[in-house]
C-alpha positions as CSV (number, residue, x, y, z in Angstrom):
1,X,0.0,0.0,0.0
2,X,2.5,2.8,-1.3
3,X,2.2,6.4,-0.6
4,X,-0.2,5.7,2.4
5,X,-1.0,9.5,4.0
6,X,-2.6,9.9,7.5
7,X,-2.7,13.8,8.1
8,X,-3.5,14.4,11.9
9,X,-4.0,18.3,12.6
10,X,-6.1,18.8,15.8
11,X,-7.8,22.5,16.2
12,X,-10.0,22.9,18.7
13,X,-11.6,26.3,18.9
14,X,-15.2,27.7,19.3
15,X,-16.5,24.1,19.2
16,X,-15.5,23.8,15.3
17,X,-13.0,22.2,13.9
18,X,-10.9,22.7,11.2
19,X,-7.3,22.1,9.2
20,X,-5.6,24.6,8.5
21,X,-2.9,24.2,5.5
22,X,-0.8,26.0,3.2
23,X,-1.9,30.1,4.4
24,X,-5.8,29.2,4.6
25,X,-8.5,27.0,6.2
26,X,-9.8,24.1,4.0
27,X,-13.3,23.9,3.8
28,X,-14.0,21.1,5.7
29,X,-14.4,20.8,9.3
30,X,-17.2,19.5,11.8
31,X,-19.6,20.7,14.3
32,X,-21.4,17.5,15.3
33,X,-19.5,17.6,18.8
34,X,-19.2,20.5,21.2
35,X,-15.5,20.2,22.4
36,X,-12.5,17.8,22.3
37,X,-11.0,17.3,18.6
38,X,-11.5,15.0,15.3
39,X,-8.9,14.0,13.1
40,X,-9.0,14.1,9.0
41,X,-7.1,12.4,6.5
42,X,-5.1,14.2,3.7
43,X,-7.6,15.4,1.6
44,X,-10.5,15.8,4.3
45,X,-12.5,12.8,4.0
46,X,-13.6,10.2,6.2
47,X,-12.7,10.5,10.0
48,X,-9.3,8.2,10.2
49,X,-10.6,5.1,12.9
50,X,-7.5,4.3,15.4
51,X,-10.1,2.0,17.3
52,X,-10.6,4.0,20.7
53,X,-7.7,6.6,20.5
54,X,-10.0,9.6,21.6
55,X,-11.1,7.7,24.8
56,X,-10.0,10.1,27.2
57,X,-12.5,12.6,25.7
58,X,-15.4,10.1,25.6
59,X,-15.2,10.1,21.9
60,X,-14.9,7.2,19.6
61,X,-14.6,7.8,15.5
62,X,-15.8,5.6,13.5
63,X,-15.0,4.8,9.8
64,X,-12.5,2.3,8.0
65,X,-10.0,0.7,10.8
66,X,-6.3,1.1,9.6
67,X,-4.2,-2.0,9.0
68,X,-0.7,-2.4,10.9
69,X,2.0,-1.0,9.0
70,X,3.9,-3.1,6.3
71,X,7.1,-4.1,7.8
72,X,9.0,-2.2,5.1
73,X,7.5,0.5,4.7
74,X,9.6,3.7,5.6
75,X,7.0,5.6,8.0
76,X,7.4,9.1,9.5
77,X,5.8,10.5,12.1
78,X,6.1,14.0,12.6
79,X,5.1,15.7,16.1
80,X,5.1,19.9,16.4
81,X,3.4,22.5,16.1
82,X,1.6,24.1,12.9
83,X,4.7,23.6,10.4
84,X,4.1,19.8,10.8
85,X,1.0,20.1,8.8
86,X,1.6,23.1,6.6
87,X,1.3,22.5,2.6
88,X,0.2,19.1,3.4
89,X,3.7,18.3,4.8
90,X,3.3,14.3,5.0
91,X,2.0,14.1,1.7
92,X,5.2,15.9,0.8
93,X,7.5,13.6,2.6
94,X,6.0,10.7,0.9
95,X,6.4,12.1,-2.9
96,X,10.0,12.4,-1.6
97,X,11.0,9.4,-0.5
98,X,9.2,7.4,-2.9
99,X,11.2,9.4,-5.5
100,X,13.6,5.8,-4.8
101,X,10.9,3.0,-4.9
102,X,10.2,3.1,-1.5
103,X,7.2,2.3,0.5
104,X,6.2,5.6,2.5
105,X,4.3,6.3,5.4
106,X,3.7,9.7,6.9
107,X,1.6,11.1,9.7
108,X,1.8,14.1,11.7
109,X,0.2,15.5,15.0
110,X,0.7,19.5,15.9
111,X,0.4,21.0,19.2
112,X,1.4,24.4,20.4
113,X,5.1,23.3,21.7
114,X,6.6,20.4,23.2
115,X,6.5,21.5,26.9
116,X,3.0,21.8,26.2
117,X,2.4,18.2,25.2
118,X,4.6,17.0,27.7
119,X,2.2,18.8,30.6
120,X,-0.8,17.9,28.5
121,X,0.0,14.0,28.6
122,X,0.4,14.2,32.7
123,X,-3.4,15.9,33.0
124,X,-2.4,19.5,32.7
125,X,-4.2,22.2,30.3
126,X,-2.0,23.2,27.1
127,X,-2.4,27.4,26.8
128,X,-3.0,27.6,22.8
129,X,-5.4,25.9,20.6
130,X,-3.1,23.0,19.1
131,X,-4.3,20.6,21.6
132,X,-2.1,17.7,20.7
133,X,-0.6,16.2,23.5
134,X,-3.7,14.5,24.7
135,X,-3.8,12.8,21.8
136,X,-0.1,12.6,21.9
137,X,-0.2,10.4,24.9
138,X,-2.2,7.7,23.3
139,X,0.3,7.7,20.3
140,X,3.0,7.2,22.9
141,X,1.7,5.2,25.6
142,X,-1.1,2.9,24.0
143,X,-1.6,-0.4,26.1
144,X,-1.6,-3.7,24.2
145,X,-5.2,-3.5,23.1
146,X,-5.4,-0.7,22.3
147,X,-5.6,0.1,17.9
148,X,-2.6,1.6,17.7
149,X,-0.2,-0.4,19.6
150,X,0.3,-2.7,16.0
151,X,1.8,0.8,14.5
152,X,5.3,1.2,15.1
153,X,6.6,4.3,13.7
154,X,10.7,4.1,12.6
155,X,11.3,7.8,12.7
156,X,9.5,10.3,15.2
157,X,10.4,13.7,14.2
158,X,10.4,15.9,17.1
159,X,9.9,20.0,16.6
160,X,9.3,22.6,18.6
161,X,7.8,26.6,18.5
162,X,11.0,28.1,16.5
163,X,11.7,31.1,19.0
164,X,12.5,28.6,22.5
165,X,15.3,26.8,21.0
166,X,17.6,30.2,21.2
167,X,16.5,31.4,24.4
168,X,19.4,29.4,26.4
169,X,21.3,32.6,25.2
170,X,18.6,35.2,26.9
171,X,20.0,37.5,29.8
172,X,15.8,37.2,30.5
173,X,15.8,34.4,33.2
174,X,12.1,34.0,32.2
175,X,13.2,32.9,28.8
176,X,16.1,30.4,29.9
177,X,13.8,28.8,31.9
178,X,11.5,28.1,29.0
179,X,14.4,26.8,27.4
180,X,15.2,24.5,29.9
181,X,11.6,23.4,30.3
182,X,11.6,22.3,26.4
183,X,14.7,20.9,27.1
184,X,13.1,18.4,29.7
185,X,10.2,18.0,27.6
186,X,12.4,16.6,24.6
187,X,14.1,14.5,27.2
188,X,10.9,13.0,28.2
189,X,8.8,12.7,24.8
190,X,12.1,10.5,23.8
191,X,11.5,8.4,26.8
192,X,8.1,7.7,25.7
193,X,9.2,6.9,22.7
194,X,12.0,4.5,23.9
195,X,9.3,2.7,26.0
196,X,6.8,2.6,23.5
197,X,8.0,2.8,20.5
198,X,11.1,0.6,20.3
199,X,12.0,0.2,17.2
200,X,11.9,4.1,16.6
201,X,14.8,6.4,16.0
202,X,13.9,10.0,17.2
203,X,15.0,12.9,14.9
204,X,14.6,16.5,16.3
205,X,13.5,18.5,13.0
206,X,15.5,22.2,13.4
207,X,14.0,25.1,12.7
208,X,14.4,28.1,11.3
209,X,15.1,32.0,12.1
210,X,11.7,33.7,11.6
211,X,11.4,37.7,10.2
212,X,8.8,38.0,13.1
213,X,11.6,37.3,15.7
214,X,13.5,40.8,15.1
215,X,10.6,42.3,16.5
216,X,9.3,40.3,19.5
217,X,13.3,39.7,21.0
218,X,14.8,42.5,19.7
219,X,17.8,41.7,22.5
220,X,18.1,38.2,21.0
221,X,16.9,37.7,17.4
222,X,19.0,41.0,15.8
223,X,19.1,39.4,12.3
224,X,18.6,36.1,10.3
225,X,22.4,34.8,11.1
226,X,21.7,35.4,14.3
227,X,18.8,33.5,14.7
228,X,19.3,31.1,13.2
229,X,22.8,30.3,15.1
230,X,20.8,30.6,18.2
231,X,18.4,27.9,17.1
232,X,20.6,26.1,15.9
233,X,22.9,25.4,18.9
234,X,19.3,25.1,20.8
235,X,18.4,21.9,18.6
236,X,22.0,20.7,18.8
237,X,21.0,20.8,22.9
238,X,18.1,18.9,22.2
239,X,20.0,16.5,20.6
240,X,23.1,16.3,23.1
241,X,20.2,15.8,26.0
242,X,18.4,12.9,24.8
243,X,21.8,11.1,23.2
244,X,23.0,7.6,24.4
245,X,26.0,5.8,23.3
246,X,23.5,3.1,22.8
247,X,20.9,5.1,21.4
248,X,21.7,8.8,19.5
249,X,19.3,10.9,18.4
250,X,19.6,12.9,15.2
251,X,19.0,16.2,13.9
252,X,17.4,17.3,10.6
253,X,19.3,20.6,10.1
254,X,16.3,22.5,8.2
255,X,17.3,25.7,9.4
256,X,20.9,25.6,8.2
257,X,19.1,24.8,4.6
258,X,17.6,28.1,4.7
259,X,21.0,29.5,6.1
260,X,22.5,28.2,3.4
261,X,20.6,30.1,0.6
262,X,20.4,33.2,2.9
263,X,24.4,32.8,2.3
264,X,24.3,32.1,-1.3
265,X,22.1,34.9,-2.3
266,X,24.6,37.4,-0.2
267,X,27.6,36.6,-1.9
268,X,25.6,36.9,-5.2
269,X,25.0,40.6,-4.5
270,X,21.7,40.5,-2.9
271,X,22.5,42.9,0.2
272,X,19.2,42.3,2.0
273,X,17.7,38.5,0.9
274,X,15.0,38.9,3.8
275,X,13.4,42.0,2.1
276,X,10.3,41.0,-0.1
277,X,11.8,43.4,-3.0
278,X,14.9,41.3,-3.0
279,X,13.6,39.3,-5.5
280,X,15.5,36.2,-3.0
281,X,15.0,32.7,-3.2
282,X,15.0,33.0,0.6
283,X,12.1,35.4,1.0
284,X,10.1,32.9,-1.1
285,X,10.6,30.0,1.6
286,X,8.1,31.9,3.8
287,X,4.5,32.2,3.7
288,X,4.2,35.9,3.0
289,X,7.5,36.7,4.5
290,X,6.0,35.7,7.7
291,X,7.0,32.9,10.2
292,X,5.4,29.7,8.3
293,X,7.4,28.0,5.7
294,X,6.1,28.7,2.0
295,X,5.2,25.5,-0.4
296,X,9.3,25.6,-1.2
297,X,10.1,25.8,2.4
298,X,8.1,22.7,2.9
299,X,9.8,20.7,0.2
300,X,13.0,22.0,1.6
301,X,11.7,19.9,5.2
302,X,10.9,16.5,3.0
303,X,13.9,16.9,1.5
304,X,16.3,17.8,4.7
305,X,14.0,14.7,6.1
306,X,14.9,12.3,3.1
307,X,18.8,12.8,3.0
308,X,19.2,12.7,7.3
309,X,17.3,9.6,7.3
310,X,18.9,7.7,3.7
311,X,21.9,9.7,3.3
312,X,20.7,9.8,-0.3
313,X,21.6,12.5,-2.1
314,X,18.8,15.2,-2.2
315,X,20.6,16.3,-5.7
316,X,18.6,12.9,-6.9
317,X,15.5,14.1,-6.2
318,X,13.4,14.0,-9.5
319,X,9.8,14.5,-7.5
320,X,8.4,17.5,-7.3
321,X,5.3,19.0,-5.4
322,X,2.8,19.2,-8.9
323,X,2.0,23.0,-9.2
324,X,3.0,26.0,-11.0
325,X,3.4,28.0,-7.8
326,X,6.9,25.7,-7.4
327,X,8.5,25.9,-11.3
328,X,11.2,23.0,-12.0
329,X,14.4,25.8,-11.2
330,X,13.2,26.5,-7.7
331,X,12.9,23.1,-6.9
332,X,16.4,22.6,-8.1
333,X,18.0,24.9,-6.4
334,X,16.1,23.8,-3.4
335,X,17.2,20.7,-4.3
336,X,20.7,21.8,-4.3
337,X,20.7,23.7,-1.0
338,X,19.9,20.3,0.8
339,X,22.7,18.4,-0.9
340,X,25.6,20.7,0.1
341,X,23.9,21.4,4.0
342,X,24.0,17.8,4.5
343,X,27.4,17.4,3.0
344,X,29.3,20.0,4.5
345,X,27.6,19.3,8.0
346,X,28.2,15.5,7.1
347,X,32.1,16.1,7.1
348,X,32.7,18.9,8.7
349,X,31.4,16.6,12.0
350,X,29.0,19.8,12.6
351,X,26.0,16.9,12.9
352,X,25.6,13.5,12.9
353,X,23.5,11.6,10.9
354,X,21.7,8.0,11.1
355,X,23.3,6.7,8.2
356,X,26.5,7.7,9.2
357,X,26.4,5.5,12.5
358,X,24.8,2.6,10.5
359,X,27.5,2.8,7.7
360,X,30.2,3.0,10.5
361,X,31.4,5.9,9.7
């Protein structure tokens, strides 16, 4: 069963539910139940069945029951916030890696931040209207009976709200403390993952430095570079935290993808590559020069996702997402901005990658 998509984006808000991809709401969402959440699949049909995953909420969706994974299919599951689901993000992740012949799975759950899930799975209230880590919890720490304890995810991407990973740097002791409360959350979703999911490898997907960020830390977040440099020795934390000899986990190093056009486009000549009239590849990875990754900046995830996972070259990459908004040049140079990040991090020991430890390398 190639190319299998599960799309799991939980809003709760006013009673009505909706999923929210790609800049807009799509127009499907549900208003038979007062509170608590539903789920959708990729193109907003039937509710997805994982037997009685909603229980805590006194809920129970009905429609066609999901078979066990195949045992070699590559499957992804990607836990976060909002970017997890943006432009359909799964869907893009499986075009990618089925680019090789290979069976893909992807599925994704978005919450407001990692802390929040963590509190949410012990009974506490999450502060934002991603709601995830209730469901979460049953992902995680399903009992023998239960539907989804015959899925075993191999990769659990774990991301969190951009701006936290850089305040280990803040002055603010507010802010550190955050820090160091995601820091103990990304320690403790990996436990659950080691208990439950065993056969998983964790990846923590980095983000990016957002335009927004200038504004709302203006002690912190001065520019891009320094942003993302904050972020990214944030994620590197993350990884360093939750790292055994016996079990690593790995970094996807998104953020130094975007980085690495932001450098390119400099040393072409273009002085200011954030600026919307800069004409930039790198403007055009946001969503309206906002904080949300654009179609291209989604691509550039799959990608970055692809080539820390396979240590395939993302160079190789002949699938594209099919639409004009993303012509066949963009996605090449996309394309090309994966391949030398992973490289040059590759060798230059800057991060390590799966394939790497499998290879013995």
């Amino acid at each position: 069963m190639a190319g299998r998509f599960i799309g799991l984006f939980l809003v709760a808000l006013r009673g009505q539910f909706d999923i929210r991809f790609g800049g807009g709401l799509w127009p499907c969402y549900d208003d038979d139940f007062d509170e608590g959440y539903t789920i959708y699949n990729s193109r907003c049909g039937e509710r997805v069945f994982f037997g009685n995953v909603l229980n805590r909420m006194g809920q129970e969706f009905v429609g066609a029951e999901i078979e066990p994974f195949p045992p070699d299919d590559l499957n992804v599951f990607y836990v976060g916030n909002s970017y997890t689901g943006y432009n359909q993000l799964a869907e893009l992740t499986v075009g990618v890696f089925e680019r090789d012949g290979v069976n893909a799975e992807a599925s994704f759950l978005a919450g407001e931040d990692l802390a929040s899930m963590v509190r949410m799975i012990h009974g506490g209230e999450g502060n934002y209207f991603f709601n995830g880590g209730e469901l979460l919890a049953h992902f995680l720490m399903s009992s023998g009976d239960d539907a989804l304890a015959a899925h075993r995810w191999k990769w659990i991407i774990l991301q969190n709200i951009s701006h936290q990973a850089g305040f280990w740097r803040s002055k603010n002791q507010e802010l550190r403390d955050t820090f160091d409360e995601s820091l103990e959350a990304a320690q403790t979703l990996n436990s659950l993952i080691i208990d439950s999911q065993p056969e998983a490898e964790t990846i923590f997907m980095m983000t990016w430095g957002r335009m927004d960020l200038f504004e709302d830390y203006p002690d912190l977040y001065t520019d891009f570079l320094t942003s993302q440099n904050l972020i990214t020795e944030g994620y590197l934390r993350y990884v360093e935290a939750t790292s055994t000899p016996e079990r690593p986990t790995y970094c996807a190093p998104v953020g130094l993808v975007y980085q690495s056009i932001y450098l390119e486009e400099k040393l072409a000549g273009i002085e200011e590559p954030h600026k919307a009239d800069s004409g930039s590849l790198f403007y055009q990875l946001y969503e309206n020069g906002g904080d949300h990754e654009s179609l291209a900046g989604s691509y550039i995830i799959a990608l970055t996702v692809y080539a820390t996972i396979t240590g395939n070259d993302a160079k190789l990459v002949t699938w594209k997402p099919p639409t004009r908004i993303m012509d066949e040049a963009m996605a090449e140079r996309c394309r090309d901005a994966v391949s030398r990040t992973i490289k040059v991090t590759a060798e230059k020991g800057i991060i390590r990658y799966p394939w790497q430890d499998k290879d013995g390398q």
